[in-house]
C-alpha positions in Angstrom: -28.1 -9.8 -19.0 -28.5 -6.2 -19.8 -32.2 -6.0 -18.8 -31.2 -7.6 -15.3 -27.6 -5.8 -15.0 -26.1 -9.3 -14.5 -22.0 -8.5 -14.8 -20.6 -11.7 -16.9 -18.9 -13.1 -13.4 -22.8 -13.9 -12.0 -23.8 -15.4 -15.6 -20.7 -17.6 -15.8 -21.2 -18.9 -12.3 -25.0 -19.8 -13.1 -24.0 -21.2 -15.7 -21.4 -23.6 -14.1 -24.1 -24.6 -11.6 -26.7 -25.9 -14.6 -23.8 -27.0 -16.4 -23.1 -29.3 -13.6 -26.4 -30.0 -12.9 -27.6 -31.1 -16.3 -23.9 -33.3 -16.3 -25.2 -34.9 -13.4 -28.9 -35.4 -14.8 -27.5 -37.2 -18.1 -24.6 -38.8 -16.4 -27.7 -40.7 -13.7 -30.5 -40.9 -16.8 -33.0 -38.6 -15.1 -33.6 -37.3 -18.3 -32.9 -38.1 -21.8 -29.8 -38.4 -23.3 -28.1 -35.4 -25.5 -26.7 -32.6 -25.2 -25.9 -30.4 -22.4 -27.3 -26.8 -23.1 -25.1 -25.1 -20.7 -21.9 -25.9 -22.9 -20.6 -22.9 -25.0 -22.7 -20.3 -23.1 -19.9 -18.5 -21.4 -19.0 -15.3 -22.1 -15.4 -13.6 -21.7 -15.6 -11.9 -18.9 -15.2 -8.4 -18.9 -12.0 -6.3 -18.3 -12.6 -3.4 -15.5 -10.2 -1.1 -14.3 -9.0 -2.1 -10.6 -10.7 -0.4 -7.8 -7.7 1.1 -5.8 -7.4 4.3 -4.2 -4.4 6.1 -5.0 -1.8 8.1 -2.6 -3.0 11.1 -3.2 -6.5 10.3 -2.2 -5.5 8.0 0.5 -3.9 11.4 2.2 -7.0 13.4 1.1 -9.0 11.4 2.8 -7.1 11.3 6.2 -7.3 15.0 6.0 -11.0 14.9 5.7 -10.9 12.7 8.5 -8.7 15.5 10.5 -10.9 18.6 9.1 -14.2 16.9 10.5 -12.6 16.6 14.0 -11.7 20.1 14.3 -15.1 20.9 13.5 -16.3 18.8 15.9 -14.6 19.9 18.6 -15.5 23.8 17.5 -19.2 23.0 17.7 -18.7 21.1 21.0 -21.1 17.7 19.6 -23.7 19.6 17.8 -22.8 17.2 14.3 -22.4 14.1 16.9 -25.0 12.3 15.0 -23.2 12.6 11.6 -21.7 9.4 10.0 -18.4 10.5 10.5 -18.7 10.7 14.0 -17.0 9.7 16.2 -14.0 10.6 14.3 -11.2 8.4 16.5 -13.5 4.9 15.9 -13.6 5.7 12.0 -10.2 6.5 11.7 -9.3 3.0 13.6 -11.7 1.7 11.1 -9.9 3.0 8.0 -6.7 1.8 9.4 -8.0 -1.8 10.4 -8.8 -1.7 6.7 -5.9 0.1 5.5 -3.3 -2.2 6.6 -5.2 -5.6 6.8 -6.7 -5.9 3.4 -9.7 -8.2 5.6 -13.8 -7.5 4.1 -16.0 -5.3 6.1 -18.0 -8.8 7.4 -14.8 -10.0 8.5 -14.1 -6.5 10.4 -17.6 -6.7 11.8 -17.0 -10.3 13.1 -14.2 -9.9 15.0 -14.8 -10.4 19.3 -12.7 -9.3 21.3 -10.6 -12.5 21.8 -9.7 -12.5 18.1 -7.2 -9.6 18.5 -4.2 -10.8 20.5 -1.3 -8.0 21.0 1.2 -10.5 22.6 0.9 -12.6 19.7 0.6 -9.2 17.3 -2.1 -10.8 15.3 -6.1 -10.6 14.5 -8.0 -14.2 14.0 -10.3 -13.3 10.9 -13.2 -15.7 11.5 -14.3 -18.3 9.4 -18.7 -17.0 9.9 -17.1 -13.9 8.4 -15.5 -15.1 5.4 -16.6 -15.1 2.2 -14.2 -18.3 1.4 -15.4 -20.1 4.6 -11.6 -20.0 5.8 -10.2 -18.7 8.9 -7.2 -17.1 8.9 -4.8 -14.6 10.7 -3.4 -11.3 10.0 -0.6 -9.5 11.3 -0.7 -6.4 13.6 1.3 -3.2 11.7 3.2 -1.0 14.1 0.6 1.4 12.5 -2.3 -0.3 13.3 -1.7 -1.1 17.2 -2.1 2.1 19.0 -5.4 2.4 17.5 -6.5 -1.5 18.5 -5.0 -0.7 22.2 -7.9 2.4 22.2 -10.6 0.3 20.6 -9.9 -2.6 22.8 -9.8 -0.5 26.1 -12.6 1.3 25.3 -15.1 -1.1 24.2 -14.3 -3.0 27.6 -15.4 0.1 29.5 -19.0 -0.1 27.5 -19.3 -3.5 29.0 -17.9 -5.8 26.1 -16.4 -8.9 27.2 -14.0 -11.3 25.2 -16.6 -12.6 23.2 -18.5 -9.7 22.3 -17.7 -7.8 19.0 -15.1 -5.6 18.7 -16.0 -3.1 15.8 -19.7 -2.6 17.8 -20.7 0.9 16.9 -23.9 0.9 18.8 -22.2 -0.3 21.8 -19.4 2.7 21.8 -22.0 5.1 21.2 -25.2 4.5 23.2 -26.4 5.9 26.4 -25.6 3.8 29.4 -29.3 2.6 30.1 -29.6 1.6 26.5 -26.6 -0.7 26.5 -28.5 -4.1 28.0 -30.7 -3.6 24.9 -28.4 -3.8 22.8 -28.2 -6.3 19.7 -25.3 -8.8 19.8 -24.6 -8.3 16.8 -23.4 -4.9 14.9 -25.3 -3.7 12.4 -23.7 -2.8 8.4 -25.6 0.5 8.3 -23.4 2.6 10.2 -20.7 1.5 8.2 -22.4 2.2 4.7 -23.7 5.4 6.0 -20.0 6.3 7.0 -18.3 5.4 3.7 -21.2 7.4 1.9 -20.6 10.3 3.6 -16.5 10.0 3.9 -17.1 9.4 -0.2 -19.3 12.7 -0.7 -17.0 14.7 1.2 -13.6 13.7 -0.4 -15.4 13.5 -4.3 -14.2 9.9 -5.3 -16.1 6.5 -4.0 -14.3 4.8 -0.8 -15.1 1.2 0.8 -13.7 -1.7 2.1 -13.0 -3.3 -0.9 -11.7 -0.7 -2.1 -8.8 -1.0 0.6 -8.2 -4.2 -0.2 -7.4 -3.9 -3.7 -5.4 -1.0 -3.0 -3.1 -3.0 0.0 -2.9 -6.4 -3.0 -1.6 -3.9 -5.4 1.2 -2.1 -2.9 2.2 -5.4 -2.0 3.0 -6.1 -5.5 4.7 -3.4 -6.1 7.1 -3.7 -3.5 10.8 -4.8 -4.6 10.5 -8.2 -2.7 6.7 -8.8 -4.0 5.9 -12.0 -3.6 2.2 -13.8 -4.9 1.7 -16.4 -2.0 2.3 -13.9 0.8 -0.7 -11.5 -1.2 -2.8 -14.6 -1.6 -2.6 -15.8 2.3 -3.0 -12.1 3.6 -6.4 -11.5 1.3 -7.4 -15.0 2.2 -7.4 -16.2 -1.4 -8.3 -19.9 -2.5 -5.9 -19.7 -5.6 -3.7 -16.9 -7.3 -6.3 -16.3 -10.1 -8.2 -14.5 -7.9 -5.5 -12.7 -6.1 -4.1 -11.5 -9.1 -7.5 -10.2 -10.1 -7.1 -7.7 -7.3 -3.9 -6.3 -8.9 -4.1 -3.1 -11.0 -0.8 -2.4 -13.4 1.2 1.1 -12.1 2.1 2.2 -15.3 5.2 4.4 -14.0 6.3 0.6 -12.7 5.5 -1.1 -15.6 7.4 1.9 -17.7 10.7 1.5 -14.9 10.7 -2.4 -15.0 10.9 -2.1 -19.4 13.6 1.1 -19.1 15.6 -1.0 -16.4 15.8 -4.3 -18.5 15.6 -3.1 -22.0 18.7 -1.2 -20.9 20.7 -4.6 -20.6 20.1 -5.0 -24.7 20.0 -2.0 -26.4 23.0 0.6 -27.2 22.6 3.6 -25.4 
């Protein structure tokens, strides 16, 4: 496992596939009888601190976000071609992330006709999932100006209802180029984007790391509640949505104080 930097999650899940397979090999006499070698062979897996981002580099991040734009404006499109760039389709990005908790394929999935801002809701599609489920997510007051200007702008590019939304190529090509385009979008740009946004600001950033970081404000909240985490994030069962949980010590700490307090003589 070492040698091929397998984590213990991709071991036991190989190991539940031979483990069935052999099952089904003994159970149908396709080979000898005895015992399956696949029993026992798990390992625990191992603990890993969450990957969240907190508020303080949430905010540092937007600010990097801001910073860059000035710049841009002062040199007048000589950085144009940097991965941050252009500045207002990142930040809607970030945002999308921010306040949706969806992957990155799902984000890159989405047409046009999956955002709806009568019904205030995004259709996360089921070629984009990593659960093979399609699902919806609500539209935050936060989130909608930014949609409005992605919407209306990717239209003027040429994009119909059932071209991608989140189409970088497509917002920032030249007008000739645009019939050439690939209907799909590609991943680089947004790789090469949280790269750069992670260099900049000192501490890593991604999709996933949004997610993790919208589960674990969600539980936090006074009138958390499990299912409502577990259909946002798309979740088959709460085991895995409470993997995306990380402890807040100061809540934990608060939470003890608050009902110790009911017990013990001050």
């Amino acid at each position: 496992m070492q040698e091929k930097n397998l984590s213990s999650h991709t071991w036991n899940n190989k190991v539940t596939h031979m483990r069935a397979l052999f099952n089904f090999a003994l159970k149908t006499e396709y080979i000898a009888a005895g015992d399956n070698p696949f029993n026992g062979v798990s390992i625990k897996k191992a603990e890993k601190r969450k990957k969240i981002l907190s508020k303080s580099q949430l905010i540092q991040l937007y600010l990097k976000m801001e910073q860059f734009e000035e710049q841009l404006q002062t040199a007048r499109g000589r950085n144009s071609k940097c991965a941050l760039s252009p500045v207002w389709f990142w930040r809607i990005v970030l945002d999308t992330l921010r306040y949706t908790g969806m992957r990155q394929n799902q984000l890159l999935h989405i047409r046009v006709k999956d955002v709806s801002l009568r019904d205030n809701c995004i259709t996360l599609r089921q070629e984009g999932s990593k659960t093979h489920l399609e699902w919806a997510v609500p539209i935050v007051y936060q989130l909608r100006p930014g949609l409005e200007l992605l919407l209306k702008r990717i239209q003027e590019c040429g994009a119909g209802p059932s071209d991608h939304l989140f189409h970088y190529e497509r917002l920032t090509c030249l007008d000739r180029e645009r019939e050439h385009l690939p209907a799909d979008p590609s991943i680089q740009p947004l790789r090469s984007f949280f790269r750069r946004l992670s260099d900049e600001c000192g501490f890593a950033i991604s999709a996933h790391r949004f997610r993790h970081t919208l589960a674990t404000q969600l539980m936090e909240a006074p009138d958390r509640n499990l299912h409502l985490v577990k259909g946002l994030l798309g979740h088959r069962s709460i085991t895995t949505t409470m993997e995306y949980i990380d402890i807040n010590m100061e809540v934990v700490g608060k939470t003890l104080e608050r009902e110790l307090a009911l017990y013990i003589d001050k």
